[in-house]
Biopython code that builds the backbone (N, CA, C, O; Angstrom):
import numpy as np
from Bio.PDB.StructureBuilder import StructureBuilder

atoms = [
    (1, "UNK", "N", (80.990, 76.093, 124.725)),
    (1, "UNK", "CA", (82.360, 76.485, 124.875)),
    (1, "UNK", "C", (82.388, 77.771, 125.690)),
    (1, "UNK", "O", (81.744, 78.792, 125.446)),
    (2, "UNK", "N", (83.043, 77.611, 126.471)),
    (2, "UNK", "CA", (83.568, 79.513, 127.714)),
    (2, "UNK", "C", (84.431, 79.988, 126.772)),
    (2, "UNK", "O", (85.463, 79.424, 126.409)),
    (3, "UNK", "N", (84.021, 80.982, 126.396)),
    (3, "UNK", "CA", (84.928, 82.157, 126.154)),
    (3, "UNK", "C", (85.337, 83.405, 127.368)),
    (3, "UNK", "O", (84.492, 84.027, 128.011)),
    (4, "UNK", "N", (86.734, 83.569, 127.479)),
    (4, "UNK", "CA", (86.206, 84.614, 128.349)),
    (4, "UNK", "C", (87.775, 85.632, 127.463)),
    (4, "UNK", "O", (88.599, 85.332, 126.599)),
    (5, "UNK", "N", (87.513, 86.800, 128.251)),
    (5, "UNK", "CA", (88.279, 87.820, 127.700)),
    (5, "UNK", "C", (89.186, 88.244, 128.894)),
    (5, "UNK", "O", (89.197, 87.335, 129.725)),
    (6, "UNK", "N", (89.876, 89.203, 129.234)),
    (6, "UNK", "CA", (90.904, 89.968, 129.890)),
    (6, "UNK", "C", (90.374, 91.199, 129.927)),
    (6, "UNK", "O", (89.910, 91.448, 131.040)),
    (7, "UNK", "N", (90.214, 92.425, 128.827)),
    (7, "UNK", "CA", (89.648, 93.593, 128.670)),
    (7, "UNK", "C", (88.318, 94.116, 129.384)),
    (7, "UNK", "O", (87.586, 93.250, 129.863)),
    (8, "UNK", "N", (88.035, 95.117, 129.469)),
    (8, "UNK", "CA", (86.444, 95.284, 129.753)),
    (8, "UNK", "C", (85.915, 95.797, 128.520)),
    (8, "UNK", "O", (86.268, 96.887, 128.070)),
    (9, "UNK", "N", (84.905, 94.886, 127.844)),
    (9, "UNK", "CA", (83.660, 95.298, 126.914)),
    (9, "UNK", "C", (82.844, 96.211, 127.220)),
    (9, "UNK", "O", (82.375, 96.343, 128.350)),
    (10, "UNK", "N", (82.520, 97.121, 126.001)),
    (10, "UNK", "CA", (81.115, 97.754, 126.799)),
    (10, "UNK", "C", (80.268, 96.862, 126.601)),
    (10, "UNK", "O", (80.422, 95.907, 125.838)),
    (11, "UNK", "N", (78.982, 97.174, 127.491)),
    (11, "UNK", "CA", (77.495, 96.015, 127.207)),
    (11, "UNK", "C", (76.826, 96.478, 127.828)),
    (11, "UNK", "O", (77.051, 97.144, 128.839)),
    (12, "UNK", "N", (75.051, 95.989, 126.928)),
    (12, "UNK", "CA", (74.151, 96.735, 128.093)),
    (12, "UNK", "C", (73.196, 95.351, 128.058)),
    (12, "UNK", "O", (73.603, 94.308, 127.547)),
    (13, "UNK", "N", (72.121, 95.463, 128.557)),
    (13, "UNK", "CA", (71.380, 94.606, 128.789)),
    (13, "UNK", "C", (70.198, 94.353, 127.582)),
    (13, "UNK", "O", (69.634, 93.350, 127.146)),
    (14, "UNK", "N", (70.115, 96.225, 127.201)),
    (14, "UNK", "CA", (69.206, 96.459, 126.174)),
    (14, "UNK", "C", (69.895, 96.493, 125.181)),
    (14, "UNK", "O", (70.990, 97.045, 125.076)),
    (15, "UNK", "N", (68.975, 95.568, 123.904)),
    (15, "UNK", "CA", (69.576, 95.391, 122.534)),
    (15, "UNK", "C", (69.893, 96.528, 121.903)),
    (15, "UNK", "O", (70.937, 96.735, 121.284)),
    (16, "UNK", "N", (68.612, 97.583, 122.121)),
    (16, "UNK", "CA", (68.977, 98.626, 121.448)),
    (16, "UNK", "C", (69.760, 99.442, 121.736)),
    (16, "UNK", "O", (70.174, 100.188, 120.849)),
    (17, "UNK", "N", (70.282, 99.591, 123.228)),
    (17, "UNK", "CA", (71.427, 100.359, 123.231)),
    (17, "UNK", "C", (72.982, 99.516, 122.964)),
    (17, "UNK", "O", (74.061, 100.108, 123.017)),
    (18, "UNK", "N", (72.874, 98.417, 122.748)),
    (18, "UNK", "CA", (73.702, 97.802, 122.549)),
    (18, "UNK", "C", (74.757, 98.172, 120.573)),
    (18, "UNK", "O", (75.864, 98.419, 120.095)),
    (19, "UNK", "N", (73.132, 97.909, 120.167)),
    (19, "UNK", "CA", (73.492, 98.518, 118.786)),
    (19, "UNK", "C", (73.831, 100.463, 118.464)),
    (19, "UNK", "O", (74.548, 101.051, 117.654)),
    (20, "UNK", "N", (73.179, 100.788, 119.232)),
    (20, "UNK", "CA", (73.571, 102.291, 119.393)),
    (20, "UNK", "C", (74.787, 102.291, 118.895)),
    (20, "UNK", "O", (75.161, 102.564, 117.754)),
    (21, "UNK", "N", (75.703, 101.789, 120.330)),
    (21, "UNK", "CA", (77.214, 101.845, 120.608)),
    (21, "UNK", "C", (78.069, 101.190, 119.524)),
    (21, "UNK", "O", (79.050, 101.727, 119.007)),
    (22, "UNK", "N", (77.470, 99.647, 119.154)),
    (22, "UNK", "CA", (77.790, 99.237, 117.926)),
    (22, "UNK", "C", (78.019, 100.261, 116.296)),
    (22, "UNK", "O", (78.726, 99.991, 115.324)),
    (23, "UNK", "N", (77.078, 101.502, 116.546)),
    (23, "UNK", "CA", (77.146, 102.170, 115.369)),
    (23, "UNK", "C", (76.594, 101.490, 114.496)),
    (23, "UNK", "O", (77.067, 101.564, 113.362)),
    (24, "UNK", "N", (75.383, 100.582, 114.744)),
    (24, "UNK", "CA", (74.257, 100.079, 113.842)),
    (24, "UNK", "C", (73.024, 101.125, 113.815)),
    (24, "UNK", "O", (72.458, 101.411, 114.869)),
    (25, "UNK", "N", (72.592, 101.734, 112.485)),
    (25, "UNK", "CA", (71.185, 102.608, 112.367)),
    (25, "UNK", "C", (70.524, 102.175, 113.124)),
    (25, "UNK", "O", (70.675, 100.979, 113.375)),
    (26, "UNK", "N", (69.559, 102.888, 113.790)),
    (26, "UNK", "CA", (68.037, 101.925, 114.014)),
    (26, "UNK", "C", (67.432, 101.972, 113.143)),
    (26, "UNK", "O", (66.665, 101.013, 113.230)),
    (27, "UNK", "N", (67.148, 102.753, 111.849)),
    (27, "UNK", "CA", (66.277, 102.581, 111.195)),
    (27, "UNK", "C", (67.017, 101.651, 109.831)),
    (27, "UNK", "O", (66.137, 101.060, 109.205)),
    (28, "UNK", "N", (68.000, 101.488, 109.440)),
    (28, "UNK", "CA", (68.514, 100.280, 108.692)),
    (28, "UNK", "C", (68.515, 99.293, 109.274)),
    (28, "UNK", "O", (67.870, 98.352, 108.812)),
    (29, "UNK", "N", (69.130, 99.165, 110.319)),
    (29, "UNK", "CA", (69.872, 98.234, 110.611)),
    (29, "UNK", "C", (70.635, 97.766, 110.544)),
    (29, "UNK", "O", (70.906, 96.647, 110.980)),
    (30, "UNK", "N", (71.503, 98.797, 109.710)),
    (30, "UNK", "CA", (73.031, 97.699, 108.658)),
    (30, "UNK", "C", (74.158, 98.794, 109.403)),
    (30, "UNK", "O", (73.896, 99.976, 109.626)),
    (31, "UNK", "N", (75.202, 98.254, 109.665)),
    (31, "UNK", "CA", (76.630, 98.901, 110.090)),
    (31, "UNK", "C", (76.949, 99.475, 109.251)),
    (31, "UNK", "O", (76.716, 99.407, 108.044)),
    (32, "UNK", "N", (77.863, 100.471, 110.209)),
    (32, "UNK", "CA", (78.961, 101.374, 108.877)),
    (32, "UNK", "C", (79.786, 100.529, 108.442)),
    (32, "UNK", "O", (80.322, 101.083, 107.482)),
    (33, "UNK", "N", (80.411, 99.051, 108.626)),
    (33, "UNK", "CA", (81.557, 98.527, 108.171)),
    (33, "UNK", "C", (80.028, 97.575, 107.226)),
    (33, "UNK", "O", (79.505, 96.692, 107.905)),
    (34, "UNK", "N", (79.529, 97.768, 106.012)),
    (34, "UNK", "CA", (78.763, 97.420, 105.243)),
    (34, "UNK", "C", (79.554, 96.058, 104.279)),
    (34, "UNK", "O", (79.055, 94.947, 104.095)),
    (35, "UNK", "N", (80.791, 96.506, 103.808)),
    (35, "UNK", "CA", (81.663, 95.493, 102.910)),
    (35, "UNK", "C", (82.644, 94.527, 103.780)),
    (35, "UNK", "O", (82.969, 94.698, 104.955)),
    (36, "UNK", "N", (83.060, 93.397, 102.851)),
    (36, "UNK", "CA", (84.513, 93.273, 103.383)),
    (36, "UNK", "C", (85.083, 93.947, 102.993)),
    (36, "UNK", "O", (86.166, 93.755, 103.546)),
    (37, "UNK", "N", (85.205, 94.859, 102.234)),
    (37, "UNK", "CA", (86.697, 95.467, 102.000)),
    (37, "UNK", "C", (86.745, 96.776, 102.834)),
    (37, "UNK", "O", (87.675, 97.576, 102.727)),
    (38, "UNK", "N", (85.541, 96.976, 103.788)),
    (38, "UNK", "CA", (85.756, 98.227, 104.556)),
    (38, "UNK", "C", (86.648, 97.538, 105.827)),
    (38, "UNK", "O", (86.402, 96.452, 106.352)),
    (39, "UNK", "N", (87.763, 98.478, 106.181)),
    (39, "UNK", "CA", (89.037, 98.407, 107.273)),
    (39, "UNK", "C", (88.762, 98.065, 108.658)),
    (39, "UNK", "O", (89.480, 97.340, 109.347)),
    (40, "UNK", "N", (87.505, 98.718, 109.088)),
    (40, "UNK", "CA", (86.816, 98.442, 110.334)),
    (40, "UNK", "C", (85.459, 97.862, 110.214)),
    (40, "UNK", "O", (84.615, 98.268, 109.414)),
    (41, "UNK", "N", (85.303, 96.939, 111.008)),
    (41, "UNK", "CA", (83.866, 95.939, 110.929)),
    (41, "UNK", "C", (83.664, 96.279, 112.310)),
    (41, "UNK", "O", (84.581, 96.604, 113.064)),
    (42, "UNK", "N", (82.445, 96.199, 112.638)),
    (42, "UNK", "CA", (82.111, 96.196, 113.644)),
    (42, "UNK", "C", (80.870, 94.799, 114.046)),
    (42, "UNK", "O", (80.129, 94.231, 113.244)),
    (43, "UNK", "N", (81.022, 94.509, 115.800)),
    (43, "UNK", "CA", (80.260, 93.544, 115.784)),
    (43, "UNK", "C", (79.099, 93.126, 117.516)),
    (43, "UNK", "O", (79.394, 93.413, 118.677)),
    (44, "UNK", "N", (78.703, 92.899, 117.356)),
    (44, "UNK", "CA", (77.614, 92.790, 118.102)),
    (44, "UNK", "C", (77.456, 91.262, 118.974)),
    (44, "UNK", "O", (76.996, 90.290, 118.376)),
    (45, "UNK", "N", (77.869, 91.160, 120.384)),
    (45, "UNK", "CA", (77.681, 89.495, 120.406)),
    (45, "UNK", "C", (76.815, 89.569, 121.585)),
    (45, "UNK", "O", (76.983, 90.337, 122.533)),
    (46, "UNK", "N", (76.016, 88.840, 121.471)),
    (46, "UNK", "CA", (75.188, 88.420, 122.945)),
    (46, "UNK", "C", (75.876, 87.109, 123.719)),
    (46, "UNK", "O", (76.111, 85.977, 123.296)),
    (47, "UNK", "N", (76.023, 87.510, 124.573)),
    (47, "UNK", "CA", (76.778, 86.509, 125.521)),
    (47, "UNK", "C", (75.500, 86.263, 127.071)),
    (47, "UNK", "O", (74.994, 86.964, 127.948)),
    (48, "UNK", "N", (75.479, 84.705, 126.581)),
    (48, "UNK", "CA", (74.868, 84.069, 128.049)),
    (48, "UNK", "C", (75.976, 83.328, 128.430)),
    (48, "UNK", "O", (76.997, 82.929, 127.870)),
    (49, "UNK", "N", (75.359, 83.234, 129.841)),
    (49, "UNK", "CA", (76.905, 82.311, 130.732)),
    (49, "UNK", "C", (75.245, 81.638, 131.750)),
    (49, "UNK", "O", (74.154, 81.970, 132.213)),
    (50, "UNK", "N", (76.364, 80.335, 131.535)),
    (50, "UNK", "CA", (75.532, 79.413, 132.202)),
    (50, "UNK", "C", (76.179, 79.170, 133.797)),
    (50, "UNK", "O", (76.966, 78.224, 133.837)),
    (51, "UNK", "N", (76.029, 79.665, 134.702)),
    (51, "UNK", "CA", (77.139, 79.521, 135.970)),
    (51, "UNK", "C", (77.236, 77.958, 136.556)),
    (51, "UNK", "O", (78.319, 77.545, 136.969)),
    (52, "UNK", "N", (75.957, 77.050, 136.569)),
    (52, "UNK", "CA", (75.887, 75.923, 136.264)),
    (52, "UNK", "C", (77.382, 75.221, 136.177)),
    (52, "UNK", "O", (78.050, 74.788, 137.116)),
    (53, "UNK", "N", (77.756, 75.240, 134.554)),
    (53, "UNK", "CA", (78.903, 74.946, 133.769)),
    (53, "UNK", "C", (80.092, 75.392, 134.314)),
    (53, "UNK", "O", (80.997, 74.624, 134.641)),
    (54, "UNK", "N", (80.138, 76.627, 134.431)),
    (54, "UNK", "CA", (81.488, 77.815, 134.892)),
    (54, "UNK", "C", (81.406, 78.683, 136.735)),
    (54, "UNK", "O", (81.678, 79.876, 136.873)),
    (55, "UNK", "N", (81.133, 78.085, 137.520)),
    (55, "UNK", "CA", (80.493, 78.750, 138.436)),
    (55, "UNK", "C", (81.768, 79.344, 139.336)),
    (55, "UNK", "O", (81.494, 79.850, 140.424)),
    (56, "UNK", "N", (83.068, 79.293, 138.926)),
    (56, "UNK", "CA", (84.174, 79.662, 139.467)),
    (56, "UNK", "C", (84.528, 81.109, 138.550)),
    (56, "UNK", "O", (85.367, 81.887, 139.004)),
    (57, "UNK", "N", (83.725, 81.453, 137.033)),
    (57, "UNK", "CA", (83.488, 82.415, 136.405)),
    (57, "UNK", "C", (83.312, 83.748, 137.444)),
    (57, "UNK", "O", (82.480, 83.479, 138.311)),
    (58, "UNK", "N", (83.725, 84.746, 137.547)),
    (58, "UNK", "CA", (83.618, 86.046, 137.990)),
    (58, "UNK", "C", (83.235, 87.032, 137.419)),
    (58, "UNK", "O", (84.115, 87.679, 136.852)),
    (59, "UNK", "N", (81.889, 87.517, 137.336)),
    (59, "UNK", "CA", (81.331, 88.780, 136.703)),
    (59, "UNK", "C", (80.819, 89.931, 137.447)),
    (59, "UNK", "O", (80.773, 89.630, 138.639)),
    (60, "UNK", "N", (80.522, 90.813, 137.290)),
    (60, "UNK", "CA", (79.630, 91.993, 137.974)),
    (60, "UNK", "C", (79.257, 92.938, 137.472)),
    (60, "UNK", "O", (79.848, 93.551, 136.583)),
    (61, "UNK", "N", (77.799, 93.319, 138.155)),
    (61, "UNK", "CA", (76.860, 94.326, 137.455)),
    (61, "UNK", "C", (77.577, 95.865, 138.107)),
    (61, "UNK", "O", (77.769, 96.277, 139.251)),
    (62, "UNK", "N", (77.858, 96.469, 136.623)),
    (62, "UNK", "CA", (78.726, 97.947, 137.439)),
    (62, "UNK", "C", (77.941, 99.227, 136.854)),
    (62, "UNK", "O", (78.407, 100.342, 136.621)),
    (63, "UNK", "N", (76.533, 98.731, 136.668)),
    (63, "UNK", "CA", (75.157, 99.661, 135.654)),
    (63, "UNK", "C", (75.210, 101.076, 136.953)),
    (63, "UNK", "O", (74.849, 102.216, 136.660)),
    (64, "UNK", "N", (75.607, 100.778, 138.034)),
    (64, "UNK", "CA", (75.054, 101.709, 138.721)),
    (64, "UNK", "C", (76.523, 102.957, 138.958)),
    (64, "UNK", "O", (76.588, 103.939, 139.698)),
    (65, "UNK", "N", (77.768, 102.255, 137.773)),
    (65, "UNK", "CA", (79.293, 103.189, 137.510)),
    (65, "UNK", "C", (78.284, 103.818, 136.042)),
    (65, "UNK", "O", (78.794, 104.926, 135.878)),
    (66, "UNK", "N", (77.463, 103.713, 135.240)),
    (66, "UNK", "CA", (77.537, 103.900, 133.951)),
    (66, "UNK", "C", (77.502, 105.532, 134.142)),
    (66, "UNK", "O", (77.132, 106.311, 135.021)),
    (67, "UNK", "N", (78.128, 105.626, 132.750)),
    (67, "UNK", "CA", (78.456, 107.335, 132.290)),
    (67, "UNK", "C", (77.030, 107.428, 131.996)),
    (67, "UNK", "O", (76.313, 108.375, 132.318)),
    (68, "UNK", "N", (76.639, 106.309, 131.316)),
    (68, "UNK", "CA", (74.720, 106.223, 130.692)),
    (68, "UNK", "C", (73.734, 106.221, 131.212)),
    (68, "UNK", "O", (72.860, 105.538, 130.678)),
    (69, "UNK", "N", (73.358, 107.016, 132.573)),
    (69, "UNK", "CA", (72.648, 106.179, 133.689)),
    (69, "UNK", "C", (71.039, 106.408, 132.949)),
    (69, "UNK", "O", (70.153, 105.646, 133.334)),
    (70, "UNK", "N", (70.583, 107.820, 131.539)),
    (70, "UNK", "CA", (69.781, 107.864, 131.202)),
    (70, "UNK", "C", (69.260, 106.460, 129.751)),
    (70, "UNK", "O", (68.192, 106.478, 129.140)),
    (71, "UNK", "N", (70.302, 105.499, 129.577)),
    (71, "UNK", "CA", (70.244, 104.934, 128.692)),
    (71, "UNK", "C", (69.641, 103.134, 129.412)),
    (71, "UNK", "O", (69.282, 102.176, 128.727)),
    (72, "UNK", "N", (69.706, 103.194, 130.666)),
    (72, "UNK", "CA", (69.720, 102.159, 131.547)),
    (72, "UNK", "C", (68.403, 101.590, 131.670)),
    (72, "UNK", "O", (68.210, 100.637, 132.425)),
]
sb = StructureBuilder()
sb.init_structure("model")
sb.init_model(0)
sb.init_chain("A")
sb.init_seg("    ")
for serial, (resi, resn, name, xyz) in enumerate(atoms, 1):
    if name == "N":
        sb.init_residue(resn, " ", resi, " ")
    sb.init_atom(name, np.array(xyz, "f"), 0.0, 1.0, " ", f" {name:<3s}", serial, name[0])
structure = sb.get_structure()
């Protein structure tokens, strides 16, 4: 199934900075939104795109705009 969005996500390529931003420990591993009954959850998705399937899809690499260029 394509999902696509409208917004810009942050994302990186690397897992671990991915979870950084997520506000997942590295050394737990567990989020601050720990319960359901906490107000904010937070979440983590890896997205592949098959261009194959979607090749009229429009993306671009903008690593070289990042505020992060030491996280890259």
């Amino acid at each position: 199934m394509l999902v696509a969005t409208e917004p810009f996500w942050s994302s990186s390529r690397d897992v671990s900075v991915a979870k950084t931003f997520a506000g997942i420990d590295p050394t737990t591993g567990m989020s601050p939104g720990r319960s359901r009954k906490d107000k904010q959850q937070h979440a983590l998705f890896e997205i592949e795109i098959d261009f194959t399937r979607s090749p009229e899809l429009i993306v671009a690499d903008v690593s070289h705009l990042s505020a992060y260029k030491e996280l890259l």
